[in-house]
C-alpha positions as CSV (number, residue, x, y, z in Angstrom):
1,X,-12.4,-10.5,8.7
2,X,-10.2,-11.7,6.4
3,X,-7.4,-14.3,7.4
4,X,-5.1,-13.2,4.7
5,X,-3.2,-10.3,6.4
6,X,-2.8,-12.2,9.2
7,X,-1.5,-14.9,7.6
8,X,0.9,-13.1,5.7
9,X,2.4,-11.7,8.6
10,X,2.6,-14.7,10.2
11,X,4.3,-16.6,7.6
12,X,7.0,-13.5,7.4
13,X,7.5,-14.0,11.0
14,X,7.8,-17.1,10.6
15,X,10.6,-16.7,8.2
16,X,12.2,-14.2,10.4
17,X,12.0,-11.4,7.8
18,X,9.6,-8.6,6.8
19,X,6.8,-8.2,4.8
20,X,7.3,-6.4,1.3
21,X,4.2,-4.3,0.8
22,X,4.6,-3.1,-2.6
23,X,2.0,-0.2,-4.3
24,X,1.0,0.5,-7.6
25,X,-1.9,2.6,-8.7
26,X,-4.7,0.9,-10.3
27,X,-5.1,1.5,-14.1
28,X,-1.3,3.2,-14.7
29,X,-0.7,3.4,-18.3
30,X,-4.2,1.6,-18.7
31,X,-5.9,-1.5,-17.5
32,X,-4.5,-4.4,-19.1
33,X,-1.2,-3.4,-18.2
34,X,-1.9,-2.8,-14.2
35,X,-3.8,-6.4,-14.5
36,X,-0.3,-8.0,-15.2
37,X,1.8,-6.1,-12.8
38,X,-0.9,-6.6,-10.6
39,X,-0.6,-10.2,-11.2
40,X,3.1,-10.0,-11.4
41,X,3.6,-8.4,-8.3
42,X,3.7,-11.5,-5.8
43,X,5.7,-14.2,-7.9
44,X,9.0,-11.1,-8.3
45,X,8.4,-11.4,-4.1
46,X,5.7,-8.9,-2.7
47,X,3.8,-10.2,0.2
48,X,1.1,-7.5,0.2
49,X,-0.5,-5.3,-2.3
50,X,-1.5,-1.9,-2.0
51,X,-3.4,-1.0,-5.2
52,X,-4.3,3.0,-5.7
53,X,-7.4,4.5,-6.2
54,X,-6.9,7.3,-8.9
55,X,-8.3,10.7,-7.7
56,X,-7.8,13.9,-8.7
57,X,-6.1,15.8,-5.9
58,X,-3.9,13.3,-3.9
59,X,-2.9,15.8,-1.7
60,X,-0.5,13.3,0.4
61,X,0.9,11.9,-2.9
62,X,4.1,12.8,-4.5
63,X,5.2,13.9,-8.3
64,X,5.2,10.0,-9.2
65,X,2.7,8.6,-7.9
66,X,0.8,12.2,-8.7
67,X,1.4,11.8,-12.5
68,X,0.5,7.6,-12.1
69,X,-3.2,8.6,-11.1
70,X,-3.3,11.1,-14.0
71,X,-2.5,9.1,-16.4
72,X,-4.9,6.1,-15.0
73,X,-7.6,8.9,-15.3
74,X,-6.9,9.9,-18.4
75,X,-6.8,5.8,-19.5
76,X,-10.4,6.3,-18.1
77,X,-10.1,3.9,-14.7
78,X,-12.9,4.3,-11.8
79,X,-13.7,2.9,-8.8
80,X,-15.4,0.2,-10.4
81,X,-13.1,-0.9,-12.8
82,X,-10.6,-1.0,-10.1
83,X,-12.8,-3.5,-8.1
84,X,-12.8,-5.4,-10.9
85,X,-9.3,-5.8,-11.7
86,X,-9.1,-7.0,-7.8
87,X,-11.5,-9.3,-8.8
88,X,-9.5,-11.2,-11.6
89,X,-6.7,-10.8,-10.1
90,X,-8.5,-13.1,-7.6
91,X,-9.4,-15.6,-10.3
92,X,-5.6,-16.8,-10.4
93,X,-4.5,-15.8,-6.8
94,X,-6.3,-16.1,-3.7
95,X,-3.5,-15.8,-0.9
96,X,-1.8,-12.3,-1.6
97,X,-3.3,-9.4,0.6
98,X,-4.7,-6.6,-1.5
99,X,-5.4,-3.5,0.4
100,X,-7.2,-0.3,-1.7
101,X,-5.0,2.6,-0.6
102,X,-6.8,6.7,-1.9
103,X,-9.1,9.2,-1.0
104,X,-12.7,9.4,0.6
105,X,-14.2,11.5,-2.1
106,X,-14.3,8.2,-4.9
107,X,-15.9,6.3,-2.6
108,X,-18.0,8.7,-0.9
109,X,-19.8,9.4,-4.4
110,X,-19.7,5.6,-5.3
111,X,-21.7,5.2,-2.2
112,X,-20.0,3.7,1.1
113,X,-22.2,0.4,1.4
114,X,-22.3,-0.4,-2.0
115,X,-18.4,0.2,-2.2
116,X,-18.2,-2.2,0.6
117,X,-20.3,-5.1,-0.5
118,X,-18.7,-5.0,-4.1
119,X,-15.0,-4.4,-2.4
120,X,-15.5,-7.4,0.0
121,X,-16.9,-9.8,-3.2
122,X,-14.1,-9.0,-5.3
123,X,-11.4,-10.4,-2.8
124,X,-10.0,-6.7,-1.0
125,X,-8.5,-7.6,2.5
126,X,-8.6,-3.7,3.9
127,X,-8.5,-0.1,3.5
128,X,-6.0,3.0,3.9
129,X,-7.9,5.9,3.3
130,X,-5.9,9.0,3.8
131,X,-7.8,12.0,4.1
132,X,-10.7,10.3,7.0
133,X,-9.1,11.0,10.5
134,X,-10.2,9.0,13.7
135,X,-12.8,11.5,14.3
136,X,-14.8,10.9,11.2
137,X,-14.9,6.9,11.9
138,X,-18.5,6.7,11.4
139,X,-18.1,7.9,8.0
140,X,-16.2,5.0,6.3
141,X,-13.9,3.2,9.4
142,X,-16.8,1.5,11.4
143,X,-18.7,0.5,8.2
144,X,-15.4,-1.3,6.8
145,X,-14.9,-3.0,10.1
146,X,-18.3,-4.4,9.6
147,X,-18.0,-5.5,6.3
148,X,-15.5,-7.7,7.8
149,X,-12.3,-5.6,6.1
150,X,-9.4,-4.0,7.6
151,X,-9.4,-0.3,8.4
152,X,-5.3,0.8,7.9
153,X,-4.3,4.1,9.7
154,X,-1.4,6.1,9.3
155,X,0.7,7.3,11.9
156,X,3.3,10.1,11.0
157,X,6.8,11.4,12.9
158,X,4.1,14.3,14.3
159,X,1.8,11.7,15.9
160,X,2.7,12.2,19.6
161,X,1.9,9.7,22.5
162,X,-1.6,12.0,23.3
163,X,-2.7,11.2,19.6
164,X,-1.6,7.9,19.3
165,X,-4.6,5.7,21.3
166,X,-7.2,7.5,18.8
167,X,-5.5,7.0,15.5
168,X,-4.8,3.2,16.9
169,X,-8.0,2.8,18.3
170,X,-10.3,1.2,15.6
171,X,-6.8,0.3,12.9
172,X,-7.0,-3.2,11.8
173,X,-4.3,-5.4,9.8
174,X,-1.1,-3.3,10.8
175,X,0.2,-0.1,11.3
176,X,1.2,2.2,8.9
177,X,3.8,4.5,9.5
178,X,5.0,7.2,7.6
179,X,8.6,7.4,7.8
180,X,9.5,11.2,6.7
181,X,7.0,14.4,7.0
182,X,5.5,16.0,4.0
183,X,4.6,13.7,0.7
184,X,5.4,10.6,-0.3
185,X,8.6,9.9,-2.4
186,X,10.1,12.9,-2.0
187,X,12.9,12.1,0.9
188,X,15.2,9.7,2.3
189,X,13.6,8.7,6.3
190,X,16.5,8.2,8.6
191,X,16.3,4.5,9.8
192,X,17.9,5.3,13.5
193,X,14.7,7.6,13.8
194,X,12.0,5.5,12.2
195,X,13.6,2.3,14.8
196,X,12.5,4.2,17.6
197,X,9.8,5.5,16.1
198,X,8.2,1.6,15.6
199,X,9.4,0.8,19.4
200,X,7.3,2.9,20.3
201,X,4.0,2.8,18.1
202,X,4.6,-0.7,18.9
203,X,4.3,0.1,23.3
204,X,0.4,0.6,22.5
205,X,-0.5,-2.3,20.1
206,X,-0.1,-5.7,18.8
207,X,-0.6,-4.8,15.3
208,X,2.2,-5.4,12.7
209,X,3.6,-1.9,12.1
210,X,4.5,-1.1,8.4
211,X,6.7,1.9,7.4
212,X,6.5,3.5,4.4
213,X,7.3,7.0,2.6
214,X,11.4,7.3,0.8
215,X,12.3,3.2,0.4
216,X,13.7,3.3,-2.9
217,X,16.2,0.6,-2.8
218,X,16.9,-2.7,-1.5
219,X,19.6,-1.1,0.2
220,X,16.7,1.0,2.5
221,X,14.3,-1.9,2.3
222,X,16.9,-4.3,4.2
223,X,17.8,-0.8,6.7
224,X,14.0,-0.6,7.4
225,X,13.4,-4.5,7.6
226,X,15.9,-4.6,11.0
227,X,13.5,-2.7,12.6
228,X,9.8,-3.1,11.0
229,X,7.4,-5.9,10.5
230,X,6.8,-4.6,6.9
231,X,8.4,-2.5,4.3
232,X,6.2,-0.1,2.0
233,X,7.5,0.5,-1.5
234,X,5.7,2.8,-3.7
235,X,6.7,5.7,-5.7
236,X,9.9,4.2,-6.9
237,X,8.0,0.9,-8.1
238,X,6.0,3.6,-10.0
239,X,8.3,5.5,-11.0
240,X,10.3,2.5,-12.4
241,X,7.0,2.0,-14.5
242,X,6.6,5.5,-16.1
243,X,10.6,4.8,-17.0
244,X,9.7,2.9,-19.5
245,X,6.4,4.5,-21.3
246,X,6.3,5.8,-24.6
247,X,6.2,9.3,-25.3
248,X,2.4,9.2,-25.5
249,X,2.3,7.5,-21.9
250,X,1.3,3.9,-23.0
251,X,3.2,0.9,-21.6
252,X,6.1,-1.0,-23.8
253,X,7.1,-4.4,-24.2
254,X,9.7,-4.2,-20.7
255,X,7.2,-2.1,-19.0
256,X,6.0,-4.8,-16.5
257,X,10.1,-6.4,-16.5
258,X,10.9,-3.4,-15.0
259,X,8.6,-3.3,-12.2
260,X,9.6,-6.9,-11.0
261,X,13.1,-6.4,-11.5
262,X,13.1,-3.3,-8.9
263,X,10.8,-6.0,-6.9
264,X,12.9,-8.4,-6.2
265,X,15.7,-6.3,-5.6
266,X,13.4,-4.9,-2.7
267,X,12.3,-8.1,-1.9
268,X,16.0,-9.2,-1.4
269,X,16.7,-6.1,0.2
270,X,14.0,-6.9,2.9
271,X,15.2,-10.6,3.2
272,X,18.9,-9.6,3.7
273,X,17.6,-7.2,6.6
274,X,17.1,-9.4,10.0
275,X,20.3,-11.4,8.6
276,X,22.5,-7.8,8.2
């Protein structure tokens, strides 16, 4: 498997901090442009990459990151074009964890071991695939952990200590948890809640455990940062994107600027955290 989560999280440790995973969705306003946030992405300070898979009905997504993965679809992305924006991403940096974050359906239809072969080649590190629960594993989880990539679950507020051991059981890289109920981007999670709530993910594994879901600020980063090993940003860095489109949805000269400005505000944010 990959060394590059691990060593990411290590190094973080290292620096007594968090990790800053940051999202964007693959091919939002249209290639070129989610190449150089893409590429931009780790020098404004994220540690980790979660790049989107456009799909039609992201039923756990909310309005931003909704409207980011129609207008990728509309700039006509797929699966493979995604995989090979990974891959030249990889042709200037090969230390940043890239993880493919969507639904089973693109893949499914792409075919599962060609999906694997061609995501492992172009330089992805793991998975988070939202709609495949721990009793569908042999669909796409066990496959990944055989390629040799990391299979990401999610754990929610409703996960209880009877469900936990099956959605931990085959989870590789960290931890994801979801820090508010419902979709994402659409609340504020309450950071007293979401400490305990990592205490006790982290009782039943060694994994890093990630929140995500309602960071918009460096302000929450840092709040979140006291308690987790990583920090999820996501619909705010895409939001911060669409702020700056034309009225025909196609990027503008600041369009990237804006994304790394919000970044290393959050990456400050999650720096200040362990120190606050």
């Amino acid at each position: 498997m990959s060394t590059r989560l691990a060593d990411t999280f290590a190094r973080c440790r290292a620096e007594e901090r968090a990790a800053l995973v940051t999202y964007v969705m693959a091919g939002d306003p249209d290639a070129e442009t989610s190449l150089q946030v893409l590429r931009a992405l780790p020098e404004a300070g994220a540690d980790i990459v979660e790049f989107g898979l456009p799909f039609t009905d992201p039923m756990a997504d909310g309005p931003a990151i909704q409207a980011a993965g129609l207008r990728a679809l509309k700039g006509g992305q797929t699966l493979a074009g995604t995989l090979d924006l990974v891959r030249r991403f990889r042709e200037e940096n090969t230390g940043t964890p890239v993880i493919l974050m969507g639904y089973y359906n693109p893949i499914y239809i792409y075919g599962v071991a060609r999906f694997l072969d061609e995501a492992k080649a172009a330089g992805i590190d793991g998975l988070i695939v939202v709609d495949l629960p721990p009793e569908e594993d042999d669909e796409l989880c066990l496959p990944t952990i055989q390629a040799g990539l990391a299979f990401i679950r999610l754990a929610t507020p409703t996960t209880d200590e009877a469900r936990l051991p099956a959605v931990l059981a085959n989870t590789a890289g960290f931890v994801y948890y979801v820090s508010i109920t419902g979709i994402t981007g659409t609340a504020t999670p309450d950071f007293g809640v979401v400490a305990g709530a990592v205490e006790r993910i982290r009782r039943h594994t060694d994994l890093p455990v990630v929140v995500g879901f309602g960071v918009k600020t460096g302000d929450h980063a840092a709040a979140i940062a006291r308690s987790a090993d990583g920090v999820v940003v996501g619909s705010a860095i895409v939001a911060a994107l669409a702020g700056t489109l034309d009225g025909e949805g196609r990027a503008r000269a600041g369009s990237v600027e804006a994304v790394t400005t919000l970044v290393r505000e959050l990456a400050a944010g999650v720096r200040d955290g362990r120190a606050g």
